[in-house]
PLY file of the C-alpha trace (Angstrom):
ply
format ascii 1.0
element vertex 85
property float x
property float y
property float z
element edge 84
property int vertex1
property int vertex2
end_header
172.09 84.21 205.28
175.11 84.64 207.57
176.26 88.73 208.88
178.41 90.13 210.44
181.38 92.85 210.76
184.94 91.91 209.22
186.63 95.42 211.03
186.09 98.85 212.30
188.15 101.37 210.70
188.76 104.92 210.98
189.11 107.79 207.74
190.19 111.16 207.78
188.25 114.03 206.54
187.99 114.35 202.32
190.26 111.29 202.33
189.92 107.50 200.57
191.28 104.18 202.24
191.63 100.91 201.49
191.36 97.73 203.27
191.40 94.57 201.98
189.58 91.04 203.26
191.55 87.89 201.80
190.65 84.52 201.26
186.34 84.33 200.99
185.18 81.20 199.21
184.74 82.13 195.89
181.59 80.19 195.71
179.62 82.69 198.33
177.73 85.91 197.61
179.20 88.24 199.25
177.57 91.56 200.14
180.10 94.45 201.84
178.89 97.81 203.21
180.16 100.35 205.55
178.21 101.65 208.56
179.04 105.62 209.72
179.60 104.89 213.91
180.23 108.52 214.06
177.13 111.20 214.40
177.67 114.49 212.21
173.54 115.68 211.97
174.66 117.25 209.20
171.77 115.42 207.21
174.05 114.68 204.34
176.34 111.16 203.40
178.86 110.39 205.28
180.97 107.59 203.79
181.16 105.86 200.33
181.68 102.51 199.31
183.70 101.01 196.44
184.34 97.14 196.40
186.78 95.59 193.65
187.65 92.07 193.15
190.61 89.80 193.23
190.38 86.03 192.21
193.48 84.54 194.23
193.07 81.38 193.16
190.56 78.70 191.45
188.37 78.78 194.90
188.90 82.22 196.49
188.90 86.06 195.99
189.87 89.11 197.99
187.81 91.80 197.94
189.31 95.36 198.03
187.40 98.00 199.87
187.99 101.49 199.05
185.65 104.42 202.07
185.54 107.96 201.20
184.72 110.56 203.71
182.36 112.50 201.95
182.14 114.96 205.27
184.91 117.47 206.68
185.49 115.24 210.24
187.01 112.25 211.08
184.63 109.28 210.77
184.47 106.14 212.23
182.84 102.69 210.92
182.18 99.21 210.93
182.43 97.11 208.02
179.77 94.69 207.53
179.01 91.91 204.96
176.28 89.59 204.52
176.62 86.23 202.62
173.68 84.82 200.43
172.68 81.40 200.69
0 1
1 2
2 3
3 4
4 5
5 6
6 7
7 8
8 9
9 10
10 11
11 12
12 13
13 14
14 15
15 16
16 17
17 18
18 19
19 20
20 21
21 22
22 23
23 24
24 25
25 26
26 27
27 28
28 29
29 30
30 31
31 32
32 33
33 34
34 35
35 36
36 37
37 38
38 39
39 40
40 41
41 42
42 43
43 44
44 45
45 46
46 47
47 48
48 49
49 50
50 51
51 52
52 53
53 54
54 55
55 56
56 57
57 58
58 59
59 60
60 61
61 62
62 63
63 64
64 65
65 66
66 67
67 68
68 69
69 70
70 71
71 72
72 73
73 74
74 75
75 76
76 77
77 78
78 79
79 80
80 81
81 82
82 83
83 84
């Protein structure tokens, strides 16, 4: 298994972005998540996930990453992926 972080990004309160990461073999198992690098102790979610895909061509896709801030402050965060054997 192979991790790591693609980017850091930043959303604004209530608001959705998207990202994108081009080009990843088609052929790997890709696993994407986002990680909150900004502290709220709120005890409540911070950021939400949604990951589409794109098949580019025969051997690759793009993924399209969509984070929600869930809370009412900026938030900061890495995204991360992990690839499966």
């Amino acid at each position: 298994m192979q991790v790591g972080t693609h980017f850091t990004g930043t959303v604004a309160a209530n608001v959705t972005r998207r990202w994108f990461a081009p080009q990843w073999p088609q052929a790997w198992h890709v696993i994407w998540y986002a990680v909150p690098l900004t502290t709220t102790g709120a005890g409540a979610p911070q950021i939400e996930l949604k990951v589409q895909v794109e098949r580019t061509s025969a051997d690759h896709l793009t993924y399209w990453l969509d984070v929600r801030n869930l809370s009412s402050g900026e938030v900061n965060f890495e995204m991360r992926y992990a690839i499966m054997g």
